[in-house]
Backbone as JSON Lines, residues from 0, in Angstrom:
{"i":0,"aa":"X","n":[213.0,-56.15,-85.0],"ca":[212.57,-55.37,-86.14],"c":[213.1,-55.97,-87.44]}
{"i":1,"aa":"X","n":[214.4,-56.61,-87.46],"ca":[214.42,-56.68,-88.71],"c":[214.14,-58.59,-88.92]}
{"i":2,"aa":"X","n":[213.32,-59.16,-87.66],"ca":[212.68,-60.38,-87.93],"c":[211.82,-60.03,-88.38]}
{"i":3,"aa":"X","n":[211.06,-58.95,-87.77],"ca":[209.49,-58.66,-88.45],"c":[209.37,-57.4,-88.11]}
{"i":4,"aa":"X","n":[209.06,-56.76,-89.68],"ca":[209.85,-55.21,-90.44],"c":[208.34,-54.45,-89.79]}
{"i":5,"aa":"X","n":[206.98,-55.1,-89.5],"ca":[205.8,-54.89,-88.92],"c":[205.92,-55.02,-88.08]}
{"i":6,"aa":"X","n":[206.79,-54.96,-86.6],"ca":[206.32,-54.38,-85.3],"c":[206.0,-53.64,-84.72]}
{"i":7,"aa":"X","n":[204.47,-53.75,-83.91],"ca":[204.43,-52.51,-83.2],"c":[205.0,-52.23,-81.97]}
{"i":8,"aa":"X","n":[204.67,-50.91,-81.81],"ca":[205.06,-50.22,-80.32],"c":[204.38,-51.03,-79.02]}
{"i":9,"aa":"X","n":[203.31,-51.42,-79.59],"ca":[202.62,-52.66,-77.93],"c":[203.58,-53.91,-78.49]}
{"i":10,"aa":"X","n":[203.5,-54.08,-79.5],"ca":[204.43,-55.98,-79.19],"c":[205.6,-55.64,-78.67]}
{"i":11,"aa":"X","n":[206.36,-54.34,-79.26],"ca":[207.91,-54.37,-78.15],"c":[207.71,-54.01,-77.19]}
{"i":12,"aa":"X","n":[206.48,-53.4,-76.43],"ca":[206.32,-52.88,-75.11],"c":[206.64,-54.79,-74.27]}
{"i":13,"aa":"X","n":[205.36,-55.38,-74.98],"ca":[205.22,-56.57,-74.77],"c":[206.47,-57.5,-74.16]}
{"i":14,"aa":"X","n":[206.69,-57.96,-75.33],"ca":[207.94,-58.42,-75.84],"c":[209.11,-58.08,-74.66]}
{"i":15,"aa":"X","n":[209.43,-56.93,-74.5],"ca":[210.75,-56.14,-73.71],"c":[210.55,-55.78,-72.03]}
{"i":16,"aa":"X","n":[208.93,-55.93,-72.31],"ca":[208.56,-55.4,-70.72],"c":[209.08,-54.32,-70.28]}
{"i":17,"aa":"X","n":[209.03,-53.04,-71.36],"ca":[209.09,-51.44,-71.55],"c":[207.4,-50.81,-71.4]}
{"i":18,"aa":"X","n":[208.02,-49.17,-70.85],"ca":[206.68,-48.99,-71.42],"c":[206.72,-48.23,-72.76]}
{"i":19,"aa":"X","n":[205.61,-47.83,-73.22],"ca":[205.87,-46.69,-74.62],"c":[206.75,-46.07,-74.68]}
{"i":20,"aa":"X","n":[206.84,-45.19,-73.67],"ca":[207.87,-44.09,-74.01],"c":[209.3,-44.52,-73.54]}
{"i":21,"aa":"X","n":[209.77,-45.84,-72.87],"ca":[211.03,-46.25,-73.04],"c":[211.62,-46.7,-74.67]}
{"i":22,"aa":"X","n":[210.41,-47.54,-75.13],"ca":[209.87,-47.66,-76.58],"c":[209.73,-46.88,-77.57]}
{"i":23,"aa":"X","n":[209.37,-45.76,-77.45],"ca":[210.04,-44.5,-78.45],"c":[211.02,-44.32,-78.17]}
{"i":24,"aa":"X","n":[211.28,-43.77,-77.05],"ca":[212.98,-43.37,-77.15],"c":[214.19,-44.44,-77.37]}
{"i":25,"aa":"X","n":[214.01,-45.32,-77.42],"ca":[215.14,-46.7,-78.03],"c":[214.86,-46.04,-79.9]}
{"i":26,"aa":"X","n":[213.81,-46.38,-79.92],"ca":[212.63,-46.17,-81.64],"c":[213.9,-44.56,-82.27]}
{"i":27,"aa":"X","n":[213.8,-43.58,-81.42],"ca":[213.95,-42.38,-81.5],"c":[215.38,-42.38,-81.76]}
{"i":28,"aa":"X","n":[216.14,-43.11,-80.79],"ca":[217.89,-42.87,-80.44],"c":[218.42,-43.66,-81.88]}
{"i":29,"aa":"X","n":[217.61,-45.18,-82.16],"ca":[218.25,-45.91,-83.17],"c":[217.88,-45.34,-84.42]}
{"i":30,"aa":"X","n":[216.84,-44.17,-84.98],"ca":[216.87,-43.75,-85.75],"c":[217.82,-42.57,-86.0]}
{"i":31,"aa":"X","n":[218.02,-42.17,-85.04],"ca":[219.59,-40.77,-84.89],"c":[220.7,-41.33,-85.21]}
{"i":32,"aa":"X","n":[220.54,-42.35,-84.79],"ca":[221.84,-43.15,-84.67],"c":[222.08,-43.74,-86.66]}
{"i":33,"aa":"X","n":[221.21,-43.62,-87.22],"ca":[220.84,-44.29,-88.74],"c":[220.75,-45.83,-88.6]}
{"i":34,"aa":"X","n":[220.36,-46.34,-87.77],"ca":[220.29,-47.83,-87.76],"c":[219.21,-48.18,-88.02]}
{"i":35,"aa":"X","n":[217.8,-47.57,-88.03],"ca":[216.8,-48.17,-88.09],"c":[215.65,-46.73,-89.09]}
{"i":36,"aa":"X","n":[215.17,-47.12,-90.06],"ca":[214.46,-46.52,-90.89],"c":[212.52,-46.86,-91.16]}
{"i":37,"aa":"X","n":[212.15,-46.02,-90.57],"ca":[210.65,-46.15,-90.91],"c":[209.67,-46.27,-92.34]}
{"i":38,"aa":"X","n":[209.74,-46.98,-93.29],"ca":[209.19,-46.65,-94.72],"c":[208.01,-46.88,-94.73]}
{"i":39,"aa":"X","n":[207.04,-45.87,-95.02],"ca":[205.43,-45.99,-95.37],"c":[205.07,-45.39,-94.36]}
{"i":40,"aa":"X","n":[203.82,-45.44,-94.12],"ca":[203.21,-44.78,-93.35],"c":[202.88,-45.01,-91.95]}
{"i":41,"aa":"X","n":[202.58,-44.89,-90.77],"ca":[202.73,-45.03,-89.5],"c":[202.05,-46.49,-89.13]}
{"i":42,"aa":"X","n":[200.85,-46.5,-89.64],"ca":[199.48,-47.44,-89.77],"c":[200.58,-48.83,-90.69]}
{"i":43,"aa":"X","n":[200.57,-48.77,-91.46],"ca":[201.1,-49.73,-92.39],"c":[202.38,-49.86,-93.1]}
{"i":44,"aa":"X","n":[203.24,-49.13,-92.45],"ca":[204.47,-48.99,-92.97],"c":[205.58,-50.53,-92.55]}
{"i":45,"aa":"X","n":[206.65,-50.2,-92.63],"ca":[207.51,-51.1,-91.77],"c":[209.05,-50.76,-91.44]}
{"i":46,"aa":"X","n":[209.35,-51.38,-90.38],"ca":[210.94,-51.29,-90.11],"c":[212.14,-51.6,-91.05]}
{"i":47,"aa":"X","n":[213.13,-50.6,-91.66],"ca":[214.01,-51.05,-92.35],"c":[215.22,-51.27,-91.13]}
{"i":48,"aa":"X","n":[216.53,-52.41,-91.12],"ca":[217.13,-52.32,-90.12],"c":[218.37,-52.09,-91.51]}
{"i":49,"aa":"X","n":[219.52,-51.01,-90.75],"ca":[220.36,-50.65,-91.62],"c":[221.23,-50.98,-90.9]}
{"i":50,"aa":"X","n":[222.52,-51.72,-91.51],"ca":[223.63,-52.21,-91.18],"c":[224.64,-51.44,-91.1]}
C-alpha cells in the first residue's frame, strides 16, 4: 500500500493469495490499529500508510 497508495482488494487478494474477506479484515484491523488511512472515495481514492 504505501508502494502503490491505488491498490485494490483483487491485486492483494492476488498478490497474498488471500481471499476478500481475509483482505478486509487485515484492511479493517490496520485501520483500528491507525496505520493505514483510506482518502477519497472507494472507486478512486487511495491508501495513506501512517507511520
Amino acid at each position: 500500500m504505501e508502494e502503490n497508495p491505488k491498490i485494490t482488494q483483487v491485486k492483494l487478494m492476488e498478490e497474498f493469495e488471500l481471499t476478500r474477506k481475509q483482505v478486509q479484515k487485515i484492511i479493517k484491523d490496520l485501520q483500528k490499529e491507525g496505520l493505514i488511512e483510506r482518502q477519497g472515495s472507494n472507486r478512486s481514492g487511495r491508501w495513506v500508510v501512517r507511520k
